[in-house]
C-alpha positions as CSV (number, residue, x, y, z in Angstrom):
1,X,-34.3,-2.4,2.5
2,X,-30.9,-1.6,3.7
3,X,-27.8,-3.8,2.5
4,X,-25.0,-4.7,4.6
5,X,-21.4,-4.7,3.0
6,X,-19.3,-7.6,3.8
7,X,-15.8,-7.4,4.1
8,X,-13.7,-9.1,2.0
9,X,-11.7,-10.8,4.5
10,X,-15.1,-12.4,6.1
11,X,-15.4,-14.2,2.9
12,X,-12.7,-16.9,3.8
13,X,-15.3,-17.9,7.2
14,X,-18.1,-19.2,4.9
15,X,-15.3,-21.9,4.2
16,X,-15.1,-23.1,8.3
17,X,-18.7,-22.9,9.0
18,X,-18.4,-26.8,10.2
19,X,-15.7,-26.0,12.4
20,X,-16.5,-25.1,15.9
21,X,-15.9,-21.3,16.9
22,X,-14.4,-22.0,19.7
23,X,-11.8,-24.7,20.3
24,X,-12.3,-26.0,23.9
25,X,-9.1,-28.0,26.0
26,X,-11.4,-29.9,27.9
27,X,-8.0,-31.9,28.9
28,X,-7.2,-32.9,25.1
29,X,-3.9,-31.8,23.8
30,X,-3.7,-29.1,20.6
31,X,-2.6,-30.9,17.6
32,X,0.2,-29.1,15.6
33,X,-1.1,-26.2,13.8
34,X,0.0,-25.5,11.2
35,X,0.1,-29.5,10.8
36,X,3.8,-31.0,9.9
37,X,4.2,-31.2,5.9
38,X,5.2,-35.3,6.9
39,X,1.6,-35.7,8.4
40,X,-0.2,-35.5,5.0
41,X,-0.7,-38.7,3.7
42,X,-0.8,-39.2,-0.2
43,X,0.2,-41.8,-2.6
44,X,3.4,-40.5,-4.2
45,X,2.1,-40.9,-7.6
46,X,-0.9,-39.1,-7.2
47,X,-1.4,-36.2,-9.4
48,X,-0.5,-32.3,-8.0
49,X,-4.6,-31.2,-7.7
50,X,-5.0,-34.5,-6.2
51,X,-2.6,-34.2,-3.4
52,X,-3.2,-30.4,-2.8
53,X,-7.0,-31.1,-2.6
54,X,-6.6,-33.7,-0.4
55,X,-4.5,-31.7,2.0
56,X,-7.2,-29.4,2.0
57,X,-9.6,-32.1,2.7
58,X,-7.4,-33.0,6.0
59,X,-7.1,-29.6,7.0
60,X,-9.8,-26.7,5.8
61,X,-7.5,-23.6,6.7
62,X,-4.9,-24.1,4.6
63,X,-7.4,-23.1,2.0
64,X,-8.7,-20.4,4.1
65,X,-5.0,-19.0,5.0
66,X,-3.7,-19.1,1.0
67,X,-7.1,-17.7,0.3
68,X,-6.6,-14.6,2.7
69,X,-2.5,-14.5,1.6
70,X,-4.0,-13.9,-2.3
71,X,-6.3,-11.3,-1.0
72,X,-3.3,-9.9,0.7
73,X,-1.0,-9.9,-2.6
74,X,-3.9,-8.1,-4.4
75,X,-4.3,-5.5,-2.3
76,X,-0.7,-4.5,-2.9
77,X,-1.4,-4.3,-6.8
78,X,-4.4,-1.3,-5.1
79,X,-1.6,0.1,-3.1
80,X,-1.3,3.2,-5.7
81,X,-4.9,3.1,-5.8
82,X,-5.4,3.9,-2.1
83,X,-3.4,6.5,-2.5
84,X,-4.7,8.2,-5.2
85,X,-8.2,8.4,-3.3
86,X,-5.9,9.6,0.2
87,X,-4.9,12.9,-1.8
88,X,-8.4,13.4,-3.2
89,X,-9.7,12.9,0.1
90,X,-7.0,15.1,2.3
91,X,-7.9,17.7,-0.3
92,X,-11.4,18.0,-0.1
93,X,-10.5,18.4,3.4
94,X,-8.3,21.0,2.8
95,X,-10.6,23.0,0.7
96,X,-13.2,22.5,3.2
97,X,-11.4,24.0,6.3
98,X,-10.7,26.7,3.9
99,X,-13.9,27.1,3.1
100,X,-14.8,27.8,7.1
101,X,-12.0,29.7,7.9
102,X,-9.6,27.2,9.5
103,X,-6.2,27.2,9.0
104,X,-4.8,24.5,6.3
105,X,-1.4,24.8,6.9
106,X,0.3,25.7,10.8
107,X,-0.2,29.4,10.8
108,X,1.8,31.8,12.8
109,X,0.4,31.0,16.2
110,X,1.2,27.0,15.7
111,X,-1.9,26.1,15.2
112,X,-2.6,22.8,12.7
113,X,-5.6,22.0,10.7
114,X,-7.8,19.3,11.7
115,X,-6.6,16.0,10.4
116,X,-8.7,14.3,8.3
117,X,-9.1,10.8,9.6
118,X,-10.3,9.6,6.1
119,X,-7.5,10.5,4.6
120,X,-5.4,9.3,6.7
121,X,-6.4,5.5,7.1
122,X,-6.6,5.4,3.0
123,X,-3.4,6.4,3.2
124,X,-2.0,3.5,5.8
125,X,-4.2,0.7,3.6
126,X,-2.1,2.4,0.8
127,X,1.3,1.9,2.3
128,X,2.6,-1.0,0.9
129,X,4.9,-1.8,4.2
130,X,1.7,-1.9,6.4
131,X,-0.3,-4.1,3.7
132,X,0.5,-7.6,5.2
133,X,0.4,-6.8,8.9
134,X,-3.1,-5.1,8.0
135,X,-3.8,-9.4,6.7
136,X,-2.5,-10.5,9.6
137,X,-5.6,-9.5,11.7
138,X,-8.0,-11.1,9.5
139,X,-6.0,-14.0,9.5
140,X,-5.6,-14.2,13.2
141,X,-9.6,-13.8,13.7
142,X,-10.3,-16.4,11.7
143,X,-7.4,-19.1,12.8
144,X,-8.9,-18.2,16.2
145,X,-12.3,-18.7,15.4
146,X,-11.1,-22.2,13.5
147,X,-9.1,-23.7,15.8
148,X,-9.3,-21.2,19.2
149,X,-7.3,-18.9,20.3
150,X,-4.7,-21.6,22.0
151,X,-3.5,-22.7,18.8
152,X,-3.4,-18.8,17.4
153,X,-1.3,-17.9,19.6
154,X,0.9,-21.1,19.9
155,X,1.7,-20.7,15.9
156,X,2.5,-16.9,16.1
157,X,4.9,-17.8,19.4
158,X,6.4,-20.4,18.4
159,X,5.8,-21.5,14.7
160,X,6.8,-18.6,13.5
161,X,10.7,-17.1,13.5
162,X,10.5,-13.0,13.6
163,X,14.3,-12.9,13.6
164,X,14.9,-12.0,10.4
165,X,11.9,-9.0,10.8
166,X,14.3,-8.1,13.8
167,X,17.3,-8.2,12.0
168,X,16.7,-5.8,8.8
169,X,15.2,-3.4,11.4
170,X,18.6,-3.2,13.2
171,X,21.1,-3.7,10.2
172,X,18.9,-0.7,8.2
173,X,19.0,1.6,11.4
174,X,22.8,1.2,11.7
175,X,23.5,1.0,7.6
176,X,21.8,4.3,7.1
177,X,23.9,6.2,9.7
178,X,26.1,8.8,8.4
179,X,29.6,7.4,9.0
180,X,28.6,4.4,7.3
181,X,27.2,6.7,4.2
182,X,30.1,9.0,4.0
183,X,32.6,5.6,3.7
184,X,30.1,4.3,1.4
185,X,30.3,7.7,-0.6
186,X,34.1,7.6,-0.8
187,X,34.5,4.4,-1.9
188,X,32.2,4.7,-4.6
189,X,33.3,8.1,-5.5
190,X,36.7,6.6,-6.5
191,X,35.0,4.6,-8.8
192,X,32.3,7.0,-10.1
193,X,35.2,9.5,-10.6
194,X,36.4,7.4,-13.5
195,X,33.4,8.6,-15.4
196,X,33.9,12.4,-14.2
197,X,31.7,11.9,-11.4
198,X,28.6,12.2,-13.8
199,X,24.9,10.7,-13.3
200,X,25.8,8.0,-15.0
201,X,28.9,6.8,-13.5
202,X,27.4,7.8,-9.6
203,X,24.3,5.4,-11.4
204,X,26.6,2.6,-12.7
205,X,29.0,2.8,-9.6
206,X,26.0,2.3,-7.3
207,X,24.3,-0.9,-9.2
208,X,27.2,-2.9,-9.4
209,X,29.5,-2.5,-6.5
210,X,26.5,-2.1,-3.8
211,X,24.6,-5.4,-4.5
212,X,27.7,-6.9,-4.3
213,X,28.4,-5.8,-1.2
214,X,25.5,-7.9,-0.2
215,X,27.7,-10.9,-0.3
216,X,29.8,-9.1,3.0
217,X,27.7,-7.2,5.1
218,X,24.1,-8.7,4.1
219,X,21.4,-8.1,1.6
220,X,19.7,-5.3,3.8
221,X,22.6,-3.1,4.3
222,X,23.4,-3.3,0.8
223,X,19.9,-2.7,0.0
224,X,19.7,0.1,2.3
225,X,23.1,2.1,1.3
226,X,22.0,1.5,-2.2
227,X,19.0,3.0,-2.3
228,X,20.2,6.4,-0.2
229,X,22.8,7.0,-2.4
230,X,20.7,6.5,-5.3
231,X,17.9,8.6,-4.2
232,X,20.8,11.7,-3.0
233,X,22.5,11.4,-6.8
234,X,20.0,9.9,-8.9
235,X,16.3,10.1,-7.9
236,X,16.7,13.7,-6.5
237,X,17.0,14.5,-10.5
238,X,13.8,13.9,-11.0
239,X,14.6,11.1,-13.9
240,X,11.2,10.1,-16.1
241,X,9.0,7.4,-14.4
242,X,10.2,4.9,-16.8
243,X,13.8,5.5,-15.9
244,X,12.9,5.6,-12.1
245,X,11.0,2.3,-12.4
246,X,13.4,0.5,-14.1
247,X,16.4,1.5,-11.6
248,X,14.3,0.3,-8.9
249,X,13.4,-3.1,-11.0
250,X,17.3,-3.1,-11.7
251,X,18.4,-2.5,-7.7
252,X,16.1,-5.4,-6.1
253,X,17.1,-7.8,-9.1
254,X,20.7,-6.7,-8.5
255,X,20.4,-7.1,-4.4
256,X,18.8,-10.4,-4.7
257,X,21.3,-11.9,-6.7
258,X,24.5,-9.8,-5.0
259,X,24.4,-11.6,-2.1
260,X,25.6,-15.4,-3.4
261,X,29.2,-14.6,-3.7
262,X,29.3,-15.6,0.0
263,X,27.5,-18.6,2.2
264,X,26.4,-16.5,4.9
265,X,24.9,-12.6,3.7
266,X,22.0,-13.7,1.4
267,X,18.8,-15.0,3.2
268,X,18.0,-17.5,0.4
269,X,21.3,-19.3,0.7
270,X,21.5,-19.1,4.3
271,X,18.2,-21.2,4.4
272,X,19.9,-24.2,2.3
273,X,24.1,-23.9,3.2
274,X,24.4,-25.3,6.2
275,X,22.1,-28.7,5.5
276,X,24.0,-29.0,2.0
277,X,27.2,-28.4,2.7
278,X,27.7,-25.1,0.5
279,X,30.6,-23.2,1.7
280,X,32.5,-20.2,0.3
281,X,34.0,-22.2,-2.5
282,X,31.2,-23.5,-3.7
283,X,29.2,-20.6,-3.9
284,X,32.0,-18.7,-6.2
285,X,32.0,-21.5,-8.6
286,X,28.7,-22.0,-8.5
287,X,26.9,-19.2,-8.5
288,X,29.2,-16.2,-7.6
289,X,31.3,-15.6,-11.1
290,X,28.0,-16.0,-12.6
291,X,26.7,-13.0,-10.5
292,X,28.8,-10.8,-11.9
293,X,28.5,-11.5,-15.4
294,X,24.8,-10.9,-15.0
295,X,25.0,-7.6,-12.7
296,X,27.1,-6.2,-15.4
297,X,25.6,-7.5,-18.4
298,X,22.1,-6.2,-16.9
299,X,23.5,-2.5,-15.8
300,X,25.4,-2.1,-19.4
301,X,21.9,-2.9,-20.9
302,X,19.8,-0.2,-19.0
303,X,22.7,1.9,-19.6
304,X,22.9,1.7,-22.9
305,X,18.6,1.9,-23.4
306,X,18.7,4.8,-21.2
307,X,21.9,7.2,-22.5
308,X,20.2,10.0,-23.4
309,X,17.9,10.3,-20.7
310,X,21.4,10.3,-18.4
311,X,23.1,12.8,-20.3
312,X,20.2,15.2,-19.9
313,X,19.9,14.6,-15.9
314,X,22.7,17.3,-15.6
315,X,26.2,18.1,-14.4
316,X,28.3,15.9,-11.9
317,X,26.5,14.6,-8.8
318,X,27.6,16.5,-5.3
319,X,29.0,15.5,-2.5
320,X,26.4,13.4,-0.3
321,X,26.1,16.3,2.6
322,X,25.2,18.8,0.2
323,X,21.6,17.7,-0.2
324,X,20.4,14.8,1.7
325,X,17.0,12.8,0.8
326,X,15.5,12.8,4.4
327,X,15.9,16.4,6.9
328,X,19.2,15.7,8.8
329,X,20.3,17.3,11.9
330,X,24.0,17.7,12.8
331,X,27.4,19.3,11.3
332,X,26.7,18.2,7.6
333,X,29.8,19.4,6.4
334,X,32.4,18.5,8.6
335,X,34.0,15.1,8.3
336,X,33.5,12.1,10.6
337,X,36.2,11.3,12.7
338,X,38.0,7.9,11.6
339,X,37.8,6.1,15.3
340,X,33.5,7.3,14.2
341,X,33.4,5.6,12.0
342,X,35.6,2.7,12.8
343,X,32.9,2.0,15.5
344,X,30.2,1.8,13.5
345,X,31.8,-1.0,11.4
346,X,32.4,-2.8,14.7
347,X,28.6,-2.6,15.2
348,X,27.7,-3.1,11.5
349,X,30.0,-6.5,11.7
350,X,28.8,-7.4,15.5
351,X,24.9,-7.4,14.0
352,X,25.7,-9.4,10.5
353,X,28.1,-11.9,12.9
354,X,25.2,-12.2,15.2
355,X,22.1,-12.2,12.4
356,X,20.9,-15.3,13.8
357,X,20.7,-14.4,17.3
358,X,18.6,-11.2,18.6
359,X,19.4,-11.1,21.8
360,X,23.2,-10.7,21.1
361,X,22.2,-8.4,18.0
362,X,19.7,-6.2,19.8
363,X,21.8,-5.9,22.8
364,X,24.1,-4.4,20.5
365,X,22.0,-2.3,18.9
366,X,21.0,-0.7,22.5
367,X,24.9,-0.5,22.6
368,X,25.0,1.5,19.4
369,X,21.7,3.5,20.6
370,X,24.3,5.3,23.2
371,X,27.0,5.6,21.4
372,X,24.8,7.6,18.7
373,X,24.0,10.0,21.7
374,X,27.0,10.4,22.8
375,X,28.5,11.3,19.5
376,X,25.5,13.4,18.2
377,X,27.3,16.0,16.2
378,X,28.9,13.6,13.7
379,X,25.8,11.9,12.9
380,X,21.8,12.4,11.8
381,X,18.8,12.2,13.7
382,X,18.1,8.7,14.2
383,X,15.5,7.4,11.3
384,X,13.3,4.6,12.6
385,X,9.9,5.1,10.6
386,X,11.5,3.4,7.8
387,X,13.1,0.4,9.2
388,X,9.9,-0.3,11.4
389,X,7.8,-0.4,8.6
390,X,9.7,-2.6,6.6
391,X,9.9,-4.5,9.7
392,X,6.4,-5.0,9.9
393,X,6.0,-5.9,6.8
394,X,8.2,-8.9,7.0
395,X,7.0,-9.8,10.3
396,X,3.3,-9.7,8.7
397,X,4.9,-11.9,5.7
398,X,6.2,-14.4,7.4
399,X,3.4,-14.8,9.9
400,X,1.4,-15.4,6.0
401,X,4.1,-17.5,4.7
402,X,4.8,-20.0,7.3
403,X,1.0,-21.5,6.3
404,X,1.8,-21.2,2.8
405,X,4.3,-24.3,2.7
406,X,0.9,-27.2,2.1
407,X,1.0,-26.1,-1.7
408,X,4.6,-24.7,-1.8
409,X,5.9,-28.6,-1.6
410,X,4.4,-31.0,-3.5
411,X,4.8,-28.0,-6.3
412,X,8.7,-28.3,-6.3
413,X,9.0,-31.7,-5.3
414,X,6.9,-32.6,-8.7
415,X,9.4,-30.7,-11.1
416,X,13.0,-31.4,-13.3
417,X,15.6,-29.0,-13.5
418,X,14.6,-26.6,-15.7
419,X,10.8,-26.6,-14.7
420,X,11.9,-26.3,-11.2
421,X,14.0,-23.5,-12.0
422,X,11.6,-21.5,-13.9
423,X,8.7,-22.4,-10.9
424,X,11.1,-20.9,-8.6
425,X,11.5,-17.5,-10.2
426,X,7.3,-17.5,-10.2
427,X,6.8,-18.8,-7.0
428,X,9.3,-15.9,-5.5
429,X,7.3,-13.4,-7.2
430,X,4.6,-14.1,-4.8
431,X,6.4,-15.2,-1.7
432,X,10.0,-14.8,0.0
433,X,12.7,-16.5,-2.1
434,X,14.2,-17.6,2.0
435,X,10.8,-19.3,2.4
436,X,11.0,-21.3,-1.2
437,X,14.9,-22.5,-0.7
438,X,13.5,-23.5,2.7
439,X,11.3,-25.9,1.9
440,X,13.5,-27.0,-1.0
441,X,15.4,-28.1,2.4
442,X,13.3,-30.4,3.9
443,X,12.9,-32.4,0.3
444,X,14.6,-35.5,1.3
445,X,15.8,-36.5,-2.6
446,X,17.0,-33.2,-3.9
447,X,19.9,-33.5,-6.2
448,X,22.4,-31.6,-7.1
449,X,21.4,-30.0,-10.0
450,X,17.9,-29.7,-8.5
451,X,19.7,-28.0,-5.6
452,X,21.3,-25.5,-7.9
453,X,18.0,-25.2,-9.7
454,X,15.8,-24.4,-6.7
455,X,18.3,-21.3,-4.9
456,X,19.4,-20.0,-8.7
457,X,15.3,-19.5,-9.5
458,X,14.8,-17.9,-6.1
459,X,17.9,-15.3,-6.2
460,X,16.9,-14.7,-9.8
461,X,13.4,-13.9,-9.2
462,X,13.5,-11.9,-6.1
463,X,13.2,-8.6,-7.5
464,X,10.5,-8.9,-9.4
465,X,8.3,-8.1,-6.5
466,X,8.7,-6.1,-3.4
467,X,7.4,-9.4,-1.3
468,X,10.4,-11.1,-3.5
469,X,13.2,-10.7,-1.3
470,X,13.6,-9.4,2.7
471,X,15.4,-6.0,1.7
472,X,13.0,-4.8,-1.2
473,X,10.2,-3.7,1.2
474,X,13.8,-1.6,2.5
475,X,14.2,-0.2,-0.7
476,X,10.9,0.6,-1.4
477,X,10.9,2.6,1.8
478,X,13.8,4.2,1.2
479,X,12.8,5.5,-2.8
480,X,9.0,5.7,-2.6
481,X,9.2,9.4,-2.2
482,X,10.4,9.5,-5.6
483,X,7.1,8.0,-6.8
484,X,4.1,10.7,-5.9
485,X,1.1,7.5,-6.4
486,X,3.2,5.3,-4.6
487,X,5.0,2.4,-6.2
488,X,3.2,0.8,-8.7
489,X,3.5,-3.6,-8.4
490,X,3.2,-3.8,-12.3
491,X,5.5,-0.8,-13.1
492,X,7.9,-2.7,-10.9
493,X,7.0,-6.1,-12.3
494,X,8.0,-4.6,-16.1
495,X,11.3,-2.6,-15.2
496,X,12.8,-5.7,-13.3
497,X,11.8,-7.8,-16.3
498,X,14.6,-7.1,-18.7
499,X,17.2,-7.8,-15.8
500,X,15.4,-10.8,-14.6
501,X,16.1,-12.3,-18.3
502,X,19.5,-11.7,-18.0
503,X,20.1,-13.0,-14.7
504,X,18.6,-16.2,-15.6
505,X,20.5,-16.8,-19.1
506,X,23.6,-16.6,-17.3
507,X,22.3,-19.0,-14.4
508,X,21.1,-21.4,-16.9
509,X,23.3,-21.3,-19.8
510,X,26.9,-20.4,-18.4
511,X,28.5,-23.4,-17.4
């Protein structure tokens, strides 16, 4: 007898087998999906499993969409995995076209070898950018089969906002240009030239002045010069895995927290400024001095762990042109005219102006498309694979998140300070820290020092995860070269650890 293999995600439709395949208008109107958090009605003092039970009770898919979002988080833990099986796969492939007489590399005629479509897919389910939008379509089938494919496609229209998604691919396009690089280079050359220009200044120099720079020109182009410079003078030295995992632990733990100097740059605080009144002032006192403090105090830590392994890496770092992480065309050596690069910033400071608006933001960006063009020989082929795919992968988050908020709620609102705090450092390992501080927002009897609480957890824990924070998945991108099996969650998980711990000590016991 022959066994059919269910998928996984079919798993979650055994849970809606009382709800009707097909939602029919029929002239009645399509209630809210997903239903307003203020429509649940529970008595405020009943306990957390009550309330979330009895949310499931009025609405079956929440358990069915948080049920297909843990699915989703696992399969990024099976990322490096699916990998793994993609090169043994692509090589018995190889051998085998071998083995016939085909060519396995383009011979002298131009010829390619057959693609193995095996490998290939393994490899996509293995690409921790494409893991979520690969959820979405499960989720999508079965909100369709739930509720019909009018309320489908009324949530992914208008429930949920792709802005953001939109935004990190435009600010990561124009941040990785090569004006913007070689300024970035220069400035941080002054500083790495105090320590001789060595690996471990260009590494110290790049950790704590680039997250900072989140605070001015926004998470993701920090994020993204960041992690170019770092793979051109660090990662191209081939440090040990331990080292390279911990940098990257350090970087998105660093970035997450570097951009709460400022009101308006870091996506957590931008959630929560405007409805409580935080302004520029408030965020230096509050949370901005204590920024520092940690960046340092965490960078000075690896620094020290890590001495020798720095020392052996080898002489001073070169000049950024010399060797570049990703094939560049143009004059690599000549220097980009000032009025360039003076351009770019305009663009760079047009998009993060305009990061809530994509009309005005992507019309720039077509803007900055021509100019690019026009201006070919000062800069480098145009990289898009990267910033689409980290693109997708927020889109794909969000479109998870946004159904995630029945058991996100009645989980902060039932905490004190310090649990709160501590809950929101968890909860951002597994979701968006902009989603948590958003629906600290809409809790009507927040305090102050719950306020504080809630955005300090969420900056604090967003680099513990690459579905932590919007520009990880822009990091990861950007380094994941580096790592030959992929990046591995866990590895990540334990080298962002150490600065995690430091970042909320200072946030908790500085006053």
């Amino acid at each position: 007898m022959r066994i059919q293999i269910v998928p996984l995600w079919v798993i979650p439709l055994l849970f809606l087998f009382h709800v009707p395949a097909f939602a029919a208008d029929a002239g009645f109107s399509t209630p809210p999906f997903p239903p307003p958090l203020e429509s649940y009605h529970t008595a405020s003092e009943a306990s957390l499993l009550h309330v979330l039970s009895d949310r499931i009770h009025q609405e079956p898919f929440n358990l069915v969409a948080s049920l297909l979002f843990l699915l989703a988080i696992v399969h990024t833990f099976l990322a490096p995995f699916f990998l793994r099986l993609a090169h043994k796969v692509e090589e018995k492939h190889l051998r085998a076209l071998e083995a016939n007489g085909a060519p396995h590399l383009t011979d002298s005629e131009g010829r390619k070898p057959e693609v193995s479509f095996g490998a290939e897919m393994l490899h996509f389910l293995g690409e921790i950018e494409a893991i979520f939008g690969i959820w979405v379509i499960p989720l999508l089938l079965t909100l369709f089969w739930a509720k019909g494919w009018p309320a489908a496609k009324e949530y992914v229209n208008h429930s949920v906002n792709f802005t953001e998604p939109m935004f990190v691919v435009v600010i990561m396009a124009i941040a990785a240009s090569r004006p913007v690089l070689k300024l970035a280079d220069r400035l941080l050359s002054g500083i790495a030239q105090l320590g001789k220009g060595s690996p471990g200044a260009w590494w110290l120099s790049i950790l704590t002045v680039g997250p900072i720079l989140g605070s001015f020109i926004t998470e993701p182009a920090a994020m993204t010069i960041s992690a170019l410079l770092l793979a051109q003078k660090f990662y191209e030295r081939k440090p040990s895995p331990t080292f390279a995992y911990a940098t990257l632990g350090l970087l998105f733990v660093n970035v997450s927290v570097g951009g709460t100097l400022t009101h308006f740059a870091a996506p957590p605080v931008l959630m929560v400024a405007s409805k409580w009144g935080w302004g520029l002032g408030h965020m230096l006192t509050h949370f901005g001095w204590k920024t520092l403090v940690g960046i340092l105090l965490a960078n000075l830590a690896y620094l020290l762990w890590f001495r020798k392994e720095l020392k052996l890496i080898g002489a001073p770092c070169p000049p950024l042109d010399v060797e570049l992480v990703h094939e560049r065309a143009g004059h690599e050596g000549d220097p980009v005219p000032l009025w360039i690069t003076s351009v770019h910033i305009l663009f760079l400071a047009w998009t993060v102006l305009n990061n809530h608006s994509p009309v005005l933001f992507i019309g720039g960006f077509l803007f900055y498309l021509a100019f690019t063009q026009a201006t070919q020989p000062h800069q480098f082929d145009l990289q898009l694979r990267s910033p689409l795919l980290v693109g997708f992968f927020l889109a794909g988050l969000v479109i998870h998140g946004g159904l995630q908020g029945w058991w996100i709620e009645p989980v902060l609102t039932r905490l004190n300070e310090k649990s709160l705090f501590l809950s929101a450092i968890g909860l951002t390992a597994f979701n968006d820290n902009a989603a948590i501080t958003y629906l600290a927002s809409l809790v009507p009897d927040f305090g102050p020092q719950l306020k504080y609480a809630v955005v300090a957890g969420a900056v604090v824990g967003g680099g513990l995860t690459v579905i932590a924070n919007a520009p990880n998945p822009a990091g990861q991108s950007i380094l994941s070269p580096y790592f030959p099996d992929g990046v591995s969650p866990l590895r990540l998980l334990l080298g962002a650890l150490p600065p995690t711990l430091i970042m909320a000590a200072c946030f908790l016991l500085l006053p």
